[in-house]
VEXDREN-548262 format. One record per residue (C-alpha): y, x, z; residue in three letters. Coordinates in steps of 0.02 Angstrom, whole numbers, plus 50000, padded with zeros to 5 digits. Layout:
BEGIN
YXZAla;...
END
This chain:
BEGIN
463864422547497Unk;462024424747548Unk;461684419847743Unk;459994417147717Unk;458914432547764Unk;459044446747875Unk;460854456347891Unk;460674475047962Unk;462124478748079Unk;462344498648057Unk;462514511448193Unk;463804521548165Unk;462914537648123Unk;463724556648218Unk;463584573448150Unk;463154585348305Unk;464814590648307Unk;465384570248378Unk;466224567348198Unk;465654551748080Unk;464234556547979Unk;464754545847808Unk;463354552047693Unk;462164546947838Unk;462824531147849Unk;462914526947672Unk;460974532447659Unk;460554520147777Unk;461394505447691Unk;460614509847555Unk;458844512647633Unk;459154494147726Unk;459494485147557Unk;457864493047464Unk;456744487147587Unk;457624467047562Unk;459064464047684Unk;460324454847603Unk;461804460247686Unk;462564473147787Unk;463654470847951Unk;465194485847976Unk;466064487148157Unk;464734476448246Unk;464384480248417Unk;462814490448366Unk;463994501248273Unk;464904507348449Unk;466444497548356Unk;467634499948505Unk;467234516948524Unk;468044521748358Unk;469664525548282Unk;470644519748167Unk;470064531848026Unk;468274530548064Unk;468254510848071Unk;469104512547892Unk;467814522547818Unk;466404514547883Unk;467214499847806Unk;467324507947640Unk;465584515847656Unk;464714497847688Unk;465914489247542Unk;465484502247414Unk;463584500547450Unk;463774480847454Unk;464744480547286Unk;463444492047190Unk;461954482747259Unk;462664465247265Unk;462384461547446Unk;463434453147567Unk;464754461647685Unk;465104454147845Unk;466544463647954Unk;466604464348154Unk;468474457148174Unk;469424445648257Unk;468794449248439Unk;469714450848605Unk;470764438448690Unk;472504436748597Unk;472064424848456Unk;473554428948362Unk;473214446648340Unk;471364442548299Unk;472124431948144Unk;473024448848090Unk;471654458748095Unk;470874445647987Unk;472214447047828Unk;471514465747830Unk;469614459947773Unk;469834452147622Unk;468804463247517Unk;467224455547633Unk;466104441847608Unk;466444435847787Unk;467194440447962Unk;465934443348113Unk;467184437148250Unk;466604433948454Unk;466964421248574Unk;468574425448662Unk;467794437748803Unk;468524440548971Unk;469944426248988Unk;468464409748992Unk;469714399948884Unk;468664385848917Unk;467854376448761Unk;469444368948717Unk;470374383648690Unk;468714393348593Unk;468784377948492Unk;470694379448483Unk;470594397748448Unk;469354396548294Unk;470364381248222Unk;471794393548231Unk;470864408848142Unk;470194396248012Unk;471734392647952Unk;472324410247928Unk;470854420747890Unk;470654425947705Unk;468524424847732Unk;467544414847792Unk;467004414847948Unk;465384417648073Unk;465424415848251Unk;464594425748356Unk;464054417948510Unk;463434430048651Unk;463794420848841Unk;463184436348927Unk;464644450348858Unk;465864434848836Unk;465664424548995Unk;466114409748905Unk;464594397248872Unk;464724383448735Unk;463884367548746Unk;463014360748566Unk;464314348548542Unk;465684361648552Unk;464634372448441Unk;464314354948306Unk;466224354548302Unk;466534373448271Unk;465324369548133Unk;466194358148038Unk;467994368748035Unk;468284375147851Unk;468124392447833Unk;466794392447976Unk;465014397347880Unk;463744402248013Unk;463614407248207Unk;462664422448271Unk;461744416048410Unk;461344426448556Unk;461214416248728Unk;459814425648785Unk;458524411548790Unk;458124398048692Unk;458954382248802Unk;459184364548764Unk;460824368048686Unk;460004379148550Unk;458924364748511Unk;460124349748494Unk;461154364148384Unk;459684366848268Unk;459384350648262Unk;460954344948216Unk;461724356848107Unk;462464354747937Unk;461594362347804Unk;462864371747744Unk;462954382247909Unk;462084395647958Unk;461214398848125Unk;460854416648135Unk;459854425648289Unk;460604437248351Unk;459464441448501Unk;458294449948420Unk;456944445548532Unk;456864427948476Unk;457014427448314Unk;455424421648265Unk;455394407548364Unk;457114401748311Unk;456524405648129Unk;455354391248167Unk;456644377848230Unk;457564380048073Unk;458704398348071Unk;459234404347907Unk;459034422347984Unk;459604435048090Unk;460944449748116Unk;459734459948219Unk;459824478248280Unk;458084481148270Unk;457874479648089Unk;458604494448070Unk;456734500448103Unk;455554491948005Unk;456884481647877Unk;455374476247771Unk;454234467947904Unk;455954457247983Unk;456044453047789Unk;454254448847763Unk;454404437147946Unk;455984426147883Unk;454864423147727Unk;453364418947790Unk;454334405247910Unk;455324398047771Unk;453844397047655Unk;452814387947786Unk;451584401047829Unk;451284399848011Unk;449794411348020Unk;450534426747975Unk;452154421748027Unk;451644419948219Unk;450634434848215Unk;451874446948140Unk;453134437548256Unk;452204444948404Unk;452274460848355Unk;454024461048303Unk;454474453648463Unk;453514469648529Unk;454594482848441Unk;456294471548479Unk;456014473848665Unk;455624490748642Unk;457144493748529Unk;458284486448676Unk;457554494448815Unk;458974504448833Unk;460924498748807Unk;461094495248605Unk;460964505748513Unk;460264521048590Unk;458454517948568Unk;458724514148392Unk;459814527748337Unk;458284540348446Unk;457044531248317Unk;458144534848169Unk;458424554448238Unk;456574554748235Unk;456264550848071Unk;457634562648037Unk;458644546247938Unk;460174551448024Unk;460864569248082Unk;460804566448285Unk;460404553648391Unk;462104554248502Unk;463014539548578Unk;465014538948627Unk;465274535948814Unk;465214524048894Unk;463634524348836Unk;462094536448858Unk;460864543248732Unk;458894534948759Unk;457554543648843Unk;456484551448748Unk;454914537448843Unk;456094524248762Unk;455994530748597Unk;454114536748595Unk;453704519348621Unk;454874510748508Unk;454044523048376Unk;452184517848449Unk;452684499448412Unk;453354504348214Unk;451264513548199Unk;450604497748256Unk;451634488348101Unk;451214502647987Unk;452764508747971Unk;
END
């Protein structure tokens, strides 16, 4: 399993008429992997996960395993998430055709970091893949300290965390500091990535790549081959089209961008959420001209 790199997690593609627009969806794994990310992410939260049913989570599933098997990539799956840990382990034993699960914090209940360590112990002894945590405070409302996150690092079955605290605080320092090398820190703001790229990240699950795949690609290179010059510069500017890509609730702005490039068939959203405005997406696509792409 490759955790080094950049992992695209898809948008779940609509056909105007609100269904699941598969061909669309398997075009743009496709498109993702050509241009170097090394994995895919199904039923993230960019892919408006809890806003689909059972049918469509299965074939987006099967869409993103089919594309990962002919290319060779890696699958990760959003599972596991909610508050009942139990029925986060079953949902588990249904992803064992993936590389590895893409499971949050416990949200809502603030377990406490006893019981998030307690609950991850649990899923690591019944989950059929490997794990990655995903680690986002401000949709959870459960922080972790770096010591809880060092011990949720050395579980079995626990291969990486998908960091997104919305800053980079002490806590994401002592962790990169300090973790095992065969553990993956992954941004997940996409915001920082660079920057976290530099401390020592193996990559990033980031919406915005989506958008220009090849220049996120080109940025986790540069940092891991030690060229700081065109690693800080392109940082900038990819830091530039991240903000721009989140301007609006995820993943709106990026699914307007993809409309307008006419990679998918519309650019709607399910409710709760709202499509972008079209200022949003003018400048997201301003910020892509000014990477040449």
């Amino acid at each position: 399993m490759e955790l080094r790199g950049i992992h695209v997690p898809l948008i779940t593609p609509f056909t105007p008429d609100g269904g699941l627009a598969a061909h669309a969806l398997e075009a743009l794994a496709h498109a993702v992997l050509d241009e170097g990310a090394v994995g895919l992410v199904a039923l993230g939260t960019t892919a408006e996960a809890a806003a689909l049913d059972d049918d469509e989570r299965r074939t987006v599933v099967e869409v993103c395993t089919r594309v990962c098997r002919e290319r060779g990539a890696t699958l990760i799956v959003g599972a596991g998430g909610g508050s009942d840990t139990r029925r986060g382990a079953a949902a588990l034993q249904e992803l064992a055709g993936a590389d590895a699960a893409l499971v949050p914090v416990p949200s809502f209940s603030r377990p406490g970091e006893a019981g998030v360590l307690a609950h991850f112990e649990y899923l690591a002894a019944h989950s059929p893949v490997p794990l990655i945590i995903y680690h986002i405070p401000y949709r959870t409302g459960q922080p972790l300290g770096a010591d809880t996150l060092l011990r949720l690092a050395a579980l079995p079955k626990v291969a990486g965390v998908k960091l997104a605290v919305g800053a980079i605080d002490q806590d994401t320092v002592s962790l990169l500091g300090a973790a095992p090398e065969d553990f993956a820190v992954l941004a997940g703001d996409d915001l920082y990535l660079s920057p976290l790229l530099a401390m020592g990240a193996a990559g990033g699950i980031l919406a915005s790549a989506h958008l220009a795949t090849g220049r996120f690609v080109e940025l986790v290179d540069a940092w891991h081959q030690g060229d700081t010059i065109r690693a800080r510069e392109l940082g900038h500017r990819l830091a530039a089209l991240a903000g721009a890509a989140f301007a609006e609730p995820n993943p709106a702005v990026v699914k307007g961008v993809l409309h307008a490039q006419g990679r998918i068939p519309g650019a709607a959203v399910r409710l709760p959420l709202l499509p972008a405005g079209r200022a949003s997406v003018d400048h997201a696509l301003e910020c892509l001209v000014a990477l040449g792409g």
